[in-house]
N, C-alpha and C positions, 0 to 999 in steps of 0.2 A: 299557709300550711305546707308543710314541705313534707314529702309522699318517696317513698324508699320505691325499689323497681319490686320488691319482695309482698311491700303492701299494695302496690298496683298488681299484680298478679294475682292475690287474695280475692279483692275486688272484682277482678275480670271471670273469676272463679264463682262468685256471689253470680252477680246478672247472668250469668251462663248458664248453673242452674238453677236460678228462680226460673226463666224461662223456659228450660225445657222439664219444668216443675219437680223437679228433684231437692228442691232445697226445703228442709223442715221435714224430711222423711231418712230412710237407712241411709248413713253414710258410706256406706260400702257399694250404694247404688246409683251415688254423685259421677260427675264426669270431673275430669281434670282438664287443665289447661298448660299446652306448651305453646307460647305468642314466640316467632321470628321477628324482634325488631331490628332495627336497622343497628344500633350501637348493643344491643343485648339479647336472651335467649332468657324469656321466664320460663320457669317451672313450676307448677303448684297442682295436687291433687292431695286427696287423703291417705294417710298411711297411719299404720298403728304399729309401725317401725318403731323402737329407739330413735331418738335424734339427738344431735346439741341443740340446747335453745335458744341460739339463734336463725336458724331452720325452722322451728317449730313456731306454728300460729295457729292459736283455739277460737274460735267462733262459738256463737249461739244463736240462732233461729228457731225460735217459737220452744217445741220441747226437744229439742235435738242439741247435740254437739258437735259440732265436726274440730277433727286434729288432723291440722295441714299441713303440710311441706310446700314451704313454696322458698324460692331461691332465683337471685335475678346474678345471669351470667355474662358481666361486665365484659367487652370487648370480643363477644363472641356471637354479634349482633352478624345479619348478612351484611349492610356497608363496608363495616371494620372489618370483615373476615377478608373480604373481597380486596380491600385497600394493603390489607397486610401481606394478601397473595401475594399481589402485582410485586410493595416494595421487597418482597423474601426473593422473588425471580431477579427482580434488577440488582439486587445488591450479592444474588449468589447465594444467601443462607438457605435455600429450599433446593436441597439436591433430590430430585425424583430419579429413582435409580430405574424407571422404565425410560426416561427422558435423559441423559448424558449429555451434557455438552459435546454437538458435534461441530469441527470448524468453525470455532468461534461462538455457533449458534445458542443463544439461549432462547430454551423453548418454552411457548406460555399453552397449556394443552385445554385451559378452559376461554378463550377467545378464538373464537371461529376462522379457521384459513380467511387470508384475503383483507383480516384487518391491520390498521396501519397504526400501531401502538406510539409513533412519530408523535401524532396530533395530543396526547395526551401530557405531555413533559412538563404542560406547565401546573399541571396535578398532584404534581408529587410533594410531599410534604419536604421543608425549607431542611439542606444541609449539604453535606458535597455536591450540589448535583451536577459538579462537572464530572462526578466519577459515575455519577448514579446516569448520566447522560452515555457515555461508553457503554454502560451494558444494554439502554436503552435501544442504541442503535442495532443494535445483536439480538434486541427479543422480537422470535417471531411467533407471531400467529399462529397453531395447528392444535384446532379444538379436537378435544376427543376425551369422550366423556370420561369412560373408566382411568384413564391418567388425572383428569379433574379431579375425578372424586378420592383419590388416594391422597393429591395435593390438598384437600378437600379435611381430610381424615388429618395429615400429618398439624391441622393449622389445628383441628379440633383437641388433639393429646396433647398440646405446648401446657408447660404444668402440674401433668400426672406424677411424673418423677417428687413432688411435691407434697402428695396426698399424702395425708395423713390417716387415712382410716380404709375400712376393710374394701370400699373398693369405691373409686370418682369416674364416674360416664364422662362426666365433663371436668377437663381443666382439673385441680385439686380440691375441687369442692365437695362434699358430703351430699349424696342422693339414695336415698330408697331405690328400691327395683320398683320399674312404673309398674301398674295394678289399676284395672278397669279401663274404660273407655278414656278417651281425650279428643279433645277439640284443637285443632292445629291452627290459628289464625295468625293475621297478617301475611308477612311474606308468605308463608305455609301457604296462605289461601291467595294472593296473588298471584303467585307460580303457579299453582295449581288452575287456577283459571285464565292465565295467559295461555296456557295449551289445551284447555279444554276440555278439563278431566271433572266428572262428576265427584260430587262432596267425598265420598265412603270413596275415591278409587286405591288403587289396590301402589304400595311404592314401586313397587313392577311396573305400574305402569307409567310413571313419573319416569324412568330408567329409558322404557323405550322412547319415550316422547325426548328426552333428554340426549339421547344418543341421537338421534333423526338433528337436530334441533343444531346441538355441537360437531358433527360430519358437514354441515353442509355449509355450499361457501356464502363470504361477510354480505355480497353483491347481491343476492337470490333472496337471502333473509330479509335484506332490506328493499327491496321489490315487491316481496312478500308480507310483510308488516308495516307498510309504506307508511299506516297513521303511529307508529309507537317512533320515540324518538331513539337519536341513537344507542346517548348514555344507556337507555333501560334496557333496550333492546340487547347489547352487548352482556348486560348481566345475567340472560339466562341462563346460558349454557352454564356459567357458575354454580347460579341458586338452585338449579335441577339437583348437579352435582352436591352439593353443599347439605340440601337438606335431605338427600339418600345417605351421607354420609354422618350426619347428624343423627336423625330417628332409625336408622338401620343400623350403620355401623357402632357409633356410641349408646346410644340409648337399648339398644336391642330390640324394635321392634320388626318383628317380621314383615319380608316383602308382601305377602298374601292375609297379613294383618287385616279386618275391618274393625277394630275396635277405632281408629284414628278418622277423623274428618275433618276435611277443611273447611275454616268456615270465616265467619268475618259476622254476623248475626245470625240470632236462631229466633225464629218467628217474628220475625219484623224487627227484633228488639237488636239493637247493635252491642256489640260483648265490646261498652267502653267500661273501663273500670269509674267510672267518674259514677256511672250507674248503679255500680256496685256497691259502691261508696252512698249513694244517696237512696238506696235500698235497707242497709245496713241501716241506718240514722233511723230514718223514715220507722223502718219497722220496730227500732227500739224506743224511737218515743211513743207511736202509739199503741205500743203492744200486743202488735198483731201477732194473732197464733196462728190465722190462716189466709190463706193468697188467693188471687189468681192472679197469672201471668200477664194478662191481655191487660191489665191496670197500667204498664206503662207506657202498652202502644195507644189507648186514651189519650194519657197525659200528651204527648206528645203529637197526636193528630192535628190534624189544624183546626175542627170547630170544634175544639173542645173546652169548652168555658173554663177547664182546670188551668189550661194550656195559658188563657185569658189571663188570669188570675195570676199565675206564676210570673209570666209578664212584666204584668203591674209591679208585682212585688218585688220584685227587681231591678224595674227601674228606680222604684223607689228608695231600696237600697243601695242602689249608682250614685243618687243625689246624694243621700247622705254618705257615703263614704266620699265621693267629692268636695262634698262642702266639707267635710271634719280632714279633709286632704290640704284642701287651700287652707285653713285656718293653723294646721299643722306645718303648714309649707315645705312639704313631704316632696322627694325626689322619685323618678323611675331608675331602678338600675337592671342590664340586663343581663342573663346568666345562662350560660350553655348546660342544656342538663346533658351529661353524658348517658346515662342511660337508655333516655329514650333518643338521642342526637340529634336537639332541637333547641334553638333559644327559648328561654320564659322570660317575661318583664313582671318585675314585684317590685313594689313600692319599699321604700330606703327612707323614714323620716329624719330631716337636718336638725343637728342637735344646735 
């Protein structure tokens, strides 16, 4: 089954609130979800906007309806933002007019004083890089936040010029004004807990931590965060930046906002869409009109005989999809999904 990033957002929207029981009740009192992946930015909550129907996804739980906006935005993942930074600085198309080229200098202002952008060269995606090595040697290090976050901003508007309609937060795509609560996970909620910020904190405080974090030099941080490796370590200062500039600057939520929390699971139950997905089924075959939540942290405990059960049933399903595999003499082939920016292996039958 092949899964769009529009309908994995749907789904990550489902488990999110079955969990924190809002699903099968007001849709006006659902949460939304905006996930930071690493290749893309989902967006999905209810709106009773106009939309194009490609935008537009209807659901049904029990006696309710929910009308969703959900919209997955390719290349605007943290990885790729971050990748597209670096190559805009080395090849010159990213003129920050706080940052000038000075004597030769090209400045990187979301990598922290003291690092040596050298070590990185053999990173960069294949094509001049003997020209792309010249400006290499000229970028320097000198983190600081509020210049990130403008470089931050200028990577988030590529596109606009583009829109077609009465107004695109993001890139040229069509978005409602966000409305009610949301739940910020993945990076949202890795950033947020690499500095130690409680779930509801406030983008203000993402800002100060952010700033502290990009001021200080490459040497100390890495004394200081001795267990995180480098690569990750180096992307903070970024991703602080990045999603201030994101949920603040594009999106419009306010700095002293608490409708937003970071999160990554809501009562034990993890916001995978794959949950989502098998809530949705579940609850349309057997026609449940009423929940409770805690049914999936069950299933998934260890003595749980459902857990047993599922198991079996699966293994058993392994065998025969194996046996009817060899008897088909069926290939692996594997395929990068962009969206989420991960390989998957699916099976290829040889004709």
């Amino acid at each position: 089954m092949i899964t769009l990033g529009s309908d994995e957002g749907v789904y990550a929207w489902v488990v999110a609130n079955y969990a924190l029981g809002t699903l099968g009740g007001n849709p006006l009192q659902t949460t939304g979800i905006i996930e930071l992946g690493g290749a893309s930015v989902q967006v999905t909550f209810v709106s009773n906007e106009p939309m194009p129907p490609e935008f537009s996804h209807t659901i049904k739980f029990g006696n309710s309806t929910y009308n969703l906006y959900s919209h997955s935005f390719l290349h605007f993942g943290q990885n790729v933002a971050f990748e597209s930074l670096r190559e805009s600085l080395i090849s010159g198309d990213l003129e920050l007019t706080a940052n000038p080229l000075q004597k030769g200098i090209q400045i990187d202002p979301c990598s922290p004083k003291g690092y040596l952008h050298g070590r990185e060269l053999w990173k960069l995606s294949p094509g001049s890089l003997a020209e792309k090595s010249k400006f290499l040697t000229t970028l320097q290090a000198r983190g600081n936040f509020s210049e990130c976050r403008s470089a931050a901003l200028m990577l988030l508007e590529k596109g606009k010029e583009k829109c077609s309609h009465n107004q695109c937060y993001l890139g040229s795509a069509f978005m409602p004004k966000l409305k009610g609560n949301f739940l910020a996970t993945e990076n949202f909620f890795h950033t947020s807990k690499f500095f130690g910020l409680r779930p509801r904190a406030f983008l203000s405080n993402l800002i100060m931590a952010g700033q502290h974090f990009c001021g200080e030099d490459w040497s100390k941080l890495k004394n200081k965060y001795h267990s995180v490796n480098d690569e990750d370590l180096l992307h903070y200062c970024f991703s602080s930046a990045y999603i201030v500039a994101l949920l603040h600057d594009s999106l419009g939520i306010a700095l002293d906002d608490e409708r937003v929390r970071f999160a990554n699971q809501v009562k034990n139950i993890p916001l995978d869409w794959s949950l989502g997905a098998f809530i949705l089924q579940s609850t349309a075959d057997l026609n449940v009109q009423h929940h409770d939540p805690d049914w999936i942290v069950t299933i998934i405990s260890d003595d749980s005989p459902t857990l047993v059960s599922l198991i079996a049933i699966t293994l058993l399903l392994m065998f025969i999809a194996w046996t009817i595999s060899k008897w088909r003499k069926a290939q692996l082939k594997t395929v990068y999904d962009l969206e989420k920016g991960r390989y998957i292996v699916t099976r290829v039958a040889r004709r």
